[in-house]
SEZA-176228 format. One record per residue (C-alpha): residue in one letter; x, y, z. Coordinates in steps of 0.5 Angstrom, whole numbers, padded with zeros to 4 digits, always signed. Each point is the difference from the previous one (the first is absolute). Layout:
N
aXYZ/...
# end
This chain:
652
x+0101-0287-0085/x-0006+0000-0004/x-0001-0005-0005/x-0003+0000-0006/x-0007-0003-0001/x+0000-0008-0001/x-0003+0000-0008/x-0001-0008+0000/x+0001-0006+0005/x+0002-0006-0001/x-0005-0006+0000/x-0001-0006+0004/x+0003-0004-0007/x+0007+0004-0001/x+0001+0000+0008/x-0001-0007+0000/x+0001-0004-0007/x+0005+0006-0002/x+0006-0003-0003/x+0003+0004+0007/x-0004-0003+0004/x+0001-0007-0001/x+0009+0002+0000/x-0002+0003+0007/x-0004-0006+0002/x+0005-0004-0003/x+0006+0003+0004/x-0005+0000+0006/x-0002-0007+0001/x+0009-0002-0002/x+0004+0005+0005/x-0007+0001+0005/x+0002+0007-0002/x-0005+0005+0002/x-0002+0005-0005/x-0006+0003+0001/x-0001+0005-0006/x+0005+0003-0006/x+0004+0004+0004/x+0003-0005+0005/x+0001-0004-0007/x+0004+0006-0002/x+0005+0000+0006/x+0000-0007+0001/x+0003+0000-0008/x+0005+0005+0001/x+0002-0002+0007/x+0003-0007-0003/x+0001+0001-0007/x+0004-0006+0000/x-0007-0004+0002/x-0005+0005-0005/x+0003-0003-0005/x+0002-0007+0000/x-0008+0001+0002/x-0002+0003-0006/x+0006-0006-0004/x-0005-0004+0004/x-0007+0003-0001/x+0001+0001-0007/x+0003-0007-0002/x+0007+0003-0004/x+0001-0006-0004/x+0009-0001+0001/x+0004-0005-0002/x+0003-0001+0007/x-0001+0002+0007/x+0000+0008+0002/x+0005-0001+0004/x+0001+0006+0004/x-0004+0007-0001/x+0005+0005+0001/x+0007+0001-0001/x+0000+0007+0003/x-0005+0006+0002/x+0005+0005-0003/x-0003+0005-0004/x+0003+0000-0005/x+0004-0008+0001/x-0006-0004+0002/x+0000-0006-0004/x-0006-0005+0000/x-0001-0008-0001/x+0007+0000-0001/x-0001-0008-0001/x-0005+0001-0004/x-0002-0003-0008/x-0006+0002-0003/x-0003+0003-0007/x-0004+0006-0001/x-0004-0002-0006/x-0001-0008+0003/x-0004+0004+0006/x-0005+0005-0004/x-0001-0006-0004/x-0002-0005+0005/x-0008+0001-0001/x+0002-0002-0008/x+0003-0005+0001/x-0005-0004+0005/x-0006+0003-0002/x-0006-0003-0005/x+0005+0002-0007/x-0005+0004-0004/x-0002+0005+0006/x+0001+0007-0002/x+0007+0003+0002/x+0000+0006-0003/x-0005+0005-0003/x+0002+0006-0006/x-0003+0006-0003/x+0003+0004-0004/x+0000+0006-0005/x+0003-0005-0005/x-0002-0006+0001/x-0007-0004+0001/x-0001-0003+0007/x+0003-0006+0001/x+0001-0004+0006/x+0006-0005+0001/x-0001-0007+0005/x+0004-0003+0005/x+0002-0005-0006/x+0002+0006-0004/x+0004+0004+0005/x+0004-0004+0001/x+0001-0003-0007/x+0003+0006-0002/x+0004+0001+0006/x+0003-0006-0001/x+0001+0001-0008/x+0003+0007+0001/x+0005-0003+0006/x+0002-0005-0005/x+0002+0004-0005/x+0004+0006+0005/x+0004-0006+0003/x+0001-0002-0008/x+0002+0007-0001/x+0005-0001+0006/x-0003+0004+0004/x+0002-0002+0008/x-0001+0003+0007/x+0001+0007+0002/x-0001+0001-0008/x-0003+0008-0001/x-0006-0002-0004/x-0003+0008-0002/x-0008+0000-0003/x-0003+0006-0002/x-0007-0003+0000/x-0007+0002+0001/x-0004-0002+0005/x-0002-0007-0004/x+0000-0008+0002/x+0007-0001-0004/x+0003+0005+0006/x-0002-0004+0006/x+0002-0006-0005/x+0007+0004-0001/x+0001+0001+0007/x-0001-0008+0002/x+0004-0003-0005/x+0006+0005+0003/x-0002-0002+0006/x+0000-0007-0001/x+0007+0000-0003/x+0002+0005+0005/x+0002+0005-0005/x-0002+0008+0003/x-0006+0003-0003/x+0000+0008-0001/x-0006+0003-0003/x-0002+0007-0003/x-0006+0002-0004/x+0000+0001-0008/x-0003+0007+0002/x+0007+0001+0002/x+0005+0003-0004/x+0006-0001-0003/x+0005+0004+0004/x-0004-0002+0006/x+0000-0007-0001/x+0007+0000-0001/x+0001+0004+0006/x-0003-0007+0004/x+0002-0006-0005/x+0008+0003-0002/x+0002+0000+0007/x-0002-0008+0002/x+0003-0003-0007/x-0006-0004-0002/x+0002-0007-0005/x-0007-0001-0002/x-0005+0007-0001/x-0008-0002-0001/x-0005+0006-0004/x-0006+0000-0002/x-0001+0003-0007/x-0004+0004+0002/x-0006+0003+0005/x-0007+0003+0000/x-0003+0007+0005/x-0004+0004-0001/x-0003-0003-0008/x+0006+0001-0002/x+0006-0005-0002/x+0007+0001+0001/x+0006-0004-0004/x+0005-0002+0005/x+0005-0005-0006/x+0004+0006-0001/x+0001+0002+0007/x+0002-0009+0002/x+0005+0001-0006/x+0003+0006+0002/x+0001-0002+0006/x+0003-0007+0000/x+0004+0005-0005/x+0003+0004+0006/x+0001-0007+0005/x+0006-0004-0002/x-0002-0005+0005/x-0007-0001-0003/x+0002-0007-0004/x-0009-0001-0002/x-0006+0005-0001/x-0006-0004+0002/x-0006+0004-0004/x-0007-0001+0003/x-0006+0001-0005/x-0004+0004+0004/x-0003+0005-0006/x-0002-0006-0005/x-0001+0006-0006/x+0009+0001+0002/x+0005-0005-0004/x+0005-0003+0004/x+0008+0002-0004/x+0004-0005-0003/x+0005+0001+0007/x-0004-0003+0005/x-0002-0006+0003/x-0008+0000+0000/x-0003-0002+0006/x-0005-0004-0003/x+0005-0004-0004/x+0004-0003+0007/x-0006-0002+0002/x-0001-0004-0005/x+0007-0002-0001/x+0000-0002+0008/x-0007-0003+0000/x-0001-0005+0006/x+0006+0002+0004/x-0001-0002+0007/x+0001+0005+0006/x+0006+0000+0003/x+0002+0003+0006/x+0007+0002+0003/x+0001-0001+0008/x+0004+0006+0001/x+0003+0005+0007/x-0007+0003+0003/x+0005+0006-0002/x+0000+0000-0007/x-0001+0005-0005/x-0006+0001-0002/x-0003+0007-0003/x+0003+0006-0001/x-0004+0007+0001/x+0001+0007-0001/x+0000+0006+0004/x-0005+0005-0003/x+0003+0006+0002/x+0001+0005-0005/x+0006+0003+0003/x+0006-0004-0003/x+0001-0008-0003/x-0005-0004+0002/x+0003-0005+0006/x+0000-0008-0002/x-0003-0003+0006/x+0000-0007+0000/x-0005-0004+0004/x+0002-0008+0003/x-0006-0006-0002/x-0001-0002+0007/x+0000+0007+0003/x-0005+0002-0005/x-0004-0007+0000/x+0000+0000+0009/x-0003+0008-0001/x-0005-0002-0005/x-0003-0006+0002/x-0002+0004+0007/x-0002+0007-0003/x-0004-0003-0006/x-0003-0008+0006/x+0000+0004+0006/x+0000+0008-0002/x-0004-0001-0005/x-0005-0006+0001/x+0001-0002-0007/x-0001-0008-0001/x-0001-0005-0007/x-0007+0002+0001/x+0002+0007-0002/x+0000+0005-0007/x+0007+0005+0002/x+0000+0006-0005/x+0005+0006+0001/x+0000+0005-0005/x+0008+0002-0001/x+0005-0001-0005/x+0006-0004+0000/x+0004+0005+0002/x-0003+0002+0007/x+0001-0006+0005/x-0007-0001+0001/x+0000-0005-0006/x+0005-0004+0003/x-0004+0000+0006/x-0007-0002-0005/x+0005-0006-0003/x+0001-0003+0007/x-0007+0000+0001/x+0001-0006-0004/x+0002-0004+0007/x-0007+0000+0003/x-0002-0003-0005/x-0005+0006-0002/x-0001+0002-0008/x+0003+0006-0002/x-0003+0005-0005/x+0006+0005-0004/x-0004+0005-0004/x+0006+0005-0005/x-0003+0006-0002/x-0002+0006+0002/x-0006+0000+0007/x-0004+0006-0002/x-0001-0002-0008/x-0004+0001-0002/x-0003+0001+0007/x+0002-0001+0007/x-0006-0005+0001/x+0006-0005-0004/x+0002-0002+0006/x-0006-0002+0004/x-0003-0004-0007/x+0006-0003+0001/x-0002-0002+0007/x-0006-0002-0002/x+0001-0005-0005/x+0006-0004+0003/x-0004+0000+0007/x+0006+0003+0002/x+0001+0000+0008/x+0006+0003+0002/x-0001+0007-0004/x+0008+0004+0000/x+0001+0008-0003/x+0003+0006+0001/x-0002+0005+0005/x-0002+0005-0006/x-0002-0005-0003/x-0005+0000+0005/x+0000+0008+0000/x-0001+0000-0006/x-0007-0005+0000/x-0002+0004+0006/x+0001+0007-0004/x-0004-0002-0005/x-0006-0002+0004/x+0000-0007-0003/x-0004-0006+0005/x+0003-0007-0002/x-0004-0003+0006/x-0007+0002-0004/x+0003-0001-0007/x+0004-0007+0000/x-0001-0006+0003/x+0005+0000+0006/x-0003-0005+0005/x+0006-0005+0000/x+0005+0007+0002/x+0003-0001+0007/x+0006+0004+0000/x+0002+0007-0003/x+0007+0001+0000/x+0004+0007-0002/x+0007+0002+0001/x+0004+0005-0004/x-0002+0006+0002/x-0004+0002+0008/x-0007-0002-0001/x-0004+0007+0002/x-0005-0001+0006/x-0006+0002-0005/x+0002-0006-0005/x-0001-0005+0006/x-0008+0004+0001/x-0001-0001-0008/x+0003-0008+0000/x-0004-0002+0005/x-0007+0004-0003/x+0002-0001-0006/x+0003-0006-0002/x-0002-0005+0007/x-0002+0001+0007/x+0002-0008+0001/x+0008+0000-0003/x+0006+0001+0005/x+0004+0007-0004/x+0007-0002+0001/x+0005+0006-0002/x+0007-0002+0001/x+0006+0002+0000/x+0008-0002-0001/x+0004+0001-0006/x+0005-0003-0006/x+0005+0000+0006/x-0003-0005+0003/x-0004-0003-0006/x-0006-0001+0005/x-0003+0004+0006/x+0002+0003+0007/x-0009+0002+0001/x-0005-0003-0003/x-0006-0003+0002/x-0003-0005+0005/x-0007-0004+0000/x+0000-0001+0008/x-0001+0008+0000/x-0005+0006-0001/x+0002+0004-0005/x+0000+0008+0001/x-0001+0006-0004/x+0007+0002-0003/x+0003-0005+0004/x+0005-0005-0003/x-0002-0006+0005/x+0006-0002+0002/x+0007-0002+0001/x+0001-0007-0004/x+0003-0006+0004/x+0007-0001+0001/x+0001+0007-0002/x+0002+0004+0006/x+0000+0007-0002/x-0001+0006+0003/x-0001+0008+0000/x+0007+0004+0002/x+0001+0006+0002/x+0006+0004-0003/x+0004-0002+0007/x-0002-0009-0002/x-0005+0000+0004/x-0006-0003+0000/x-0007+0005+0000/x-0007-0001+0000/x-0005+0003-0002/x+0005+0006-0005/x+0003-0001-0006/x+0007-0005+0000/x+0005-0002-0005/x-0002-0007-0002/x+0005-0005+0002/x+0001-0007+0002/x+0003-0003+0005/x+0002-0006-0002/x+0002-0005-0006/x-0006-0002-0004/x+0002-0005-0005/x-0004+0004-0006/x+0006+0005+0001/x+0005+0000-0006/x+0005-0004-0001/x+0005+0007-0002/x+0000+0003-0007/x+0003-0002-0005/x+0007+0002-0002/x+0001+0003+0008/x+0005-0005+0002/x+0001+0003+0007/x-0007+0001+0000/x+0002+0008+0001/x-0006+0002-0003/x-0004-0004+0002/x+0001+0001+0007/x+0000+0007-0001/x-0008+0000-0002/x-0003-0003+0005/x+0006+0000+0006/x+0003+0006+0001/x-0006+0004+0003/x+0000-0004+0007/x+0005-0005+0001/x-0002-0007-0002/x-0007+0001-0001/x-0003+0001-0006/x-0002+0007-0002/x-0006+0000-0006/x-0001+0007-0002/x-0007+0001+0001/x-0003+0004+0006/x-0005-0005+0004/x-0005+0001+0007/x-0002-0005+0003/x-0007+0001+0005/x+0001-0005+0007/x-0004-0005-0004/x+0006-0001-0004/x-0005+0003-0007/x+0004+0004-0004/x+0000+0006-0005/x+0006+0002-0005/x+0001+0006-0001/x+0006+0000-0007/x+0005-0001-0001/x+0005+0004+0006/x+0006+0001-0005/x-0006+0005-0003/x-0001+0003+0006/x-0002+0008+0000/x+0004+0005+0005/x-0003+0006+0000/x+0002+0005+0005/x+0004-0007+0003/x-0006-0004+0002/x+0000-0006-0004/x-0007-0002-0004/x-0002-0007-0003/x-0002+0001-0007/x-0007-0005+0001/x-0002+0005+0005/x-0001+0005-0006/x-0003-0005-0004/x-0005-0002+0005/x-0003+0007+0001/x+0000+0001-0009/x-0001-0006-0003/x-0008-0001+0003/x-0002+0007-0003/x-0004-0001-0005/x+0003+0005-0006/x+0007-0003+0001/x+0001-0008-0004/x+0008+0001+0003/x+0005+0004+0003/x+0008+0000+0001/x+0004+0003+0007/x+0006+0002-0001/x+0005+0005+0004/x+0004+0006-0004/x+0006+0003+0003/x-0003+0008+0001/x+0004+0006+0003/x+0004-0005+0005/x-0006-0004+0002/x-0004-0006-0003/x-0007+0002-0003/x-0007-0005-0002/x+0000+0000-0007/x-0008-0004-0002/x-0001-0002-0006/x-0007-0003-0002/x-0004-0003-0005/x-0006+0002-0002/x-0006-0005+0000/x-0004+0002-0007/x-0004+0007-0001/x+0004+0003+0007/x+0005+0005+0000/x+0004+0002+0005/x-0002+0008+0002/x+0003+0004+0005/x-0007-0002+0005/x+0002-0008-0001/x+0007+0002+0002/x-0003+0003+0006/x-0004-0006+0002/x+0005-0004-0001/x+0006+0004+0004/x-0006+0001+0006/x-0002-0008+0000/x+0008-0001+0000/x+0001+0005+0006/x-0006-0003+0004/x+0001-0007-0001/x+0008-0001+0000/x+0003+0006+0002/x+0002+0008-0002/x+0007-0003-0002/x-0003-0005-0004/x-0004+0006-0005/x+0004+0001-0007/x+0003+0005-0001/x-0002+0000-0008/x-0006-0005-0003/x+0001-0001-0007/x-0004-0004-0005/x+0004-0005-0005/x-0003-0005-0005/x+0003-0006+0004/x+0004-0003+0006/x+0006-0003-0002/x+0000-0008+0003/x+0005-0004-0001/x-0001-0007-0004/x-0003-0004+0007/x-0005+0006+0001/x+0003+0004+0005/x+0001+0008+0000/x+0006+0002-0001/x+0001+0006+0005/x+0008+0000+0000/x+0001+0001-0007/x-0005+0005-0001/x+0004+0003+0007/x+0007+0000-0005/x-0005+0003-0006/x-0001+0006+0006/x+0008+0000+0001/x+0002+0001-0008/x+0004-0007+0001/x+0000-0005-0005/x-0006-0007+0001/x+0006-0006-0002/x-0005-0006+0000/x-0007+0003-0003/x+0000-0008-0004/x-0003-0001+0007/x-0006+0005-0002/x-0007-0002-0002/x-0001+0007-0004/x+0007+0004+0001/x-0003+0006-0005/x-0004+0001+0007/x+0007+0003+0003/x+0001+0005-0007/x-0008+0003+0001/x+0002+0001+0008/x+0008+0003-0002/x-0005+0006-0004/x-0005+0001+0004/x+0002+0008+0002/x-0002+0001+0007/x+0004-0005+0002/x+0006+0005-0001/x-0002+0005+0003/
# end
């Protein structure tokens, strides 16, 4: 096997003073256990589960009310139950740094479309938390009660989030960019008590009025007994209804932070599927398994520290932004930026970047596709000299995007694409400071995740494209889902495929070094002629012309076999000819394969994606089938399927 070319090497700092090299130094010099590079890591973390993570409760210094007690009740999957004994508070952990660090250090940095800049202290986080968390428990709010938040991407959000937490009541959150029905497609189905809104929100130069839409659906859950209004647009009044943010704060000024010891177990989140092919599945996440996974893929993965600036483009509802709060325990600022990345121009970001010293840089793939189709340069525009990681998740991140991010943006970064999911709440493959970064390659399985490529027989390949799955429990796996009392659901979405073993729907490959490439999603899986087709291998080959902004693959049912259907967006000033369509036909047959070339090659306005940026292949598969789309909700811009539903030449 031919691997792909090393594009950055790790230097002599990050294989020495790296927060990994200092955790495999540390176990070193403890159990005299000899691991000689990350991949004799890897295998001694998922050799002895139970060890790995008692090591990361250890390295990571979990605070807890007693002792841990023992790891691991079961290794079944699902069953496996972990830290039993254990007592712990999510919101206590993430704000340790906060409560010891000097008290006006800056916490948390925000930029928005609707407001000035403004930062919050140490002091101030947590003199929020604990005010807000005073009047939830004086509302009566207690642990395991739902509380649901369509927020925008704001401090008030991470404030929100750990004032539940510190209560121990459970967080949902979606985006105010949601509408009604969709919302209530998520929220109606956990029976919230307490629902928090933002009057409105800012993207794009516009302005968005979201009073309407809080009290409609406060109106359409009986179990909402308060509607808690952030003031997010200042130029929005606030209805006579709700409770005003701002007046609990003052009401509640100079409560002091109170923490609930509560099971390693206890609810903590619940999340969506994004999936538009029925009701979204309330996936709920445990605080001690969140936090355990956290601390190791931000500390160790990650190499982030209090010395460190953490910014992630996301939303709040995409699992990205419960991973940016839970930056907060690594004592690392965070910087939240709310509105919309290109306005007025995709170099927002980058200025961003520059003007918070940004150190840990996270987006989108096409995010980063889009900055490379557009020609832009950050690294020669902006001041990025304390950059040290770019992240990228969402979505594979093209071998032409790791040649632009490190011509174009820094030579001297690590350039992590990672990967994981809802499911999880956190990563199977991602990143890792001990190792050379290849181009197209996500770097590496990550510790205590022992996955692996199946072929369709369960066994395990190398070197050819597998079923992602995991071999054994992870404590970041859910809890269940909510309402699905014998768990039927539940096992029938990641355990059903292979016996005990959990299934994740994405097609993966694996190279002999254990680096890795995502090849979509395998329920999205083409079939032409009974040969079986990853999506991303299309896209590899389409998206890197310089005509084409954006394409969609889908399968369509056609005279009792399954034809390639290829959509594309075209970049402006080009238009899709029957030349173009060639080259693009002959680039696809001799890069991927013949079986892999469209049958038909269509161009559209846009490619429909979901809220948290992934292209909505099944949707558009359903589309071709005349079947009704159930969740378009979970749609970023759902007039995308009416424009692909009237193209002719997809019917003929």
């Amino acid at each position: 096997m031919t691997l792909p070319t090393i594009v950055h090497r790790p230097g002599r700092k990050a294989l020495t003073q790296s927060h990994m090299a200092r955790y495999r130094d540390w176990l070193q010099a403890a159990d005299e256990t000899p691991l000689a590079d990350y991949q004799a890591l890897h295998a001694w973390s998922v050799a002895d589960i139970e060890r790995f993570w008692q090591s990361i409760w250890d390295y990571t210094g979990v605070i807890s009310a007693n002792e841990p007690g023992p790891v691991l009740q079961s290794h079944a999957m699902p069953g496996a139950r972990w830290f039993p004994e254990a007592q712990l508070n999510f919101a206590e952990n993430l704000l340790r740094h906060a409560l010891t660090s000097d008290a006006s250090r800056p916490a948390v940095h925000a930029r928005s479309e609707t407001r000035a800049d403004f930062t919050l202290s140490c002091a101030e986080l947590l003199a929020e938390v604990a005010a807000l968390a005073a009047w939830m428990r004086e509302m009566g709010i207690e642990p395991g009660d739902r509380v649901a938040a369509v927020v925008a991407n704001i401090p008030e959000a991470i404030i929100g989030m750990l004032a539940c937490a510190s209560i121990g009541a459970v967080w949902s959150s979606a985006s105010p960019d949601f509408g009604s029905a969709g919302i209530l497609d998520r929220f109606g189905q956990i029976e919230p008590r307490l629902l928090i809104c933002v009057n409105g929100y800012g993207y794009g130069g516009k302005v968005f009025d979201r009073t309407a839409q809080a009290l409609e659906l406060q109106r359409s859950m009986p179990s909402v007994e308060h509607l808690l209004m952030i003031n997010n647009v200042p130029d929005i009044a606030l209805p006579a209804a709700v409770v005003d943010w701002q007046d609990v704060q003052r009401r509640h000024a100079g409560a002091q932070p109170e923490f609930a010891a509560l099971p390693f177990d206890h609810p903590l989140y619940i999340l969506y599927s994004s999936g538009t092919t029925g009701v979204p599945k309330c996936i709920m996440h445990g605080a001690g398994g969140t936090l355990l996974q956290h601390s190791k893929e931000l500390i160790l993965h990650g190499d982030l520290g209090p010395d460190d600036v953490l910014f992630y483009f996301t939303t709040c509802g995409w699992m990205m932004w419960n991973w940016l709060a839970s930056g907060l325990l690594t004592g690392a600022e965070l910087v939240l930026f709310d509105g919309n990345p290109g306005y007025p121009d995709m170099e927002r970001l980058w200025q961003l970047a520059e003007d918070y010293r940004v150190t840990h840089f996270g987006t989108s793939a096409k995010f980063l596709g889009g900055c490379r189709n557009a020609g832009l340069q950050p690294g020669r525009s902006f001041d990025l000299d304390p950059m040290r990681v770019l992240l990228s998740t969402g979505s594979p991140l093209l071998p032409e995007d790791y040649d632009w991010a490190y011509s174009a943006v820094k030579t001297d970064m690590l350039l992590g694409s990672i990967s994981g999911g809802t499911d999880i709440v956190s990563c199977f493959v991602g990143c890792s400071p001990l190792l050379p970064v290849r181009r197209g390659v996500i770097q590496c399985r990550m510790l205590g995740m022992d996955v692996q490529a199946f072929n369709d027989e369960g066994q395990p390949v190398i070197g050819e494209r597998g079923e992602l799955v995991c071999l054994q429990p992870a404590p970041s796996m859910p809890l269940g889902f909510f309402n699905d009392s014998d768990g039927s659901r539940y096992r029938a979405a990641y355990f059903e495929r292979f016996e005990g073993v959990w299934a994740h729907g994405d097609y993966i490959e694996f190279d002999e070094e254990g680096g890795c490439i995502i090849h979509g999603r395998s329920d999205a899986t083409l079939n032409p002629g009974g040969v079986r087709i990853g999506t991303a291998e299309i896209y590899r080959q389409v998206e890197t012309l310089d005509e084409i902004a954006d394409s969609l693959v889908v399968g369509q049912d056609w005279d009792g076999d399954v034809r390639v259907i290829l959509l594309v967006v075209m970049n402006s000033g080009q238009t899709l000819d029957e030349p173009l369509r060639q080259r693009i036909r002959q680039r696809i047959r001799d890069n991927a394969s013949p079986r892999h070339v469209p049958a038909r090659i269509e161009a559209v306005e846009q490619v429909p994606y979901t809220r948290s940026g992934k292209k909505v292949e099944l949707a558009v598969a359903k589309i071709l089938r005349r079947e009704p789309v159930t969740n378009r909700e979970a749609l970023a811009n759902p007039e995308a399927l009416e424009q692909i539903a009237a193209i002719e030449a997809l019917w003929c």
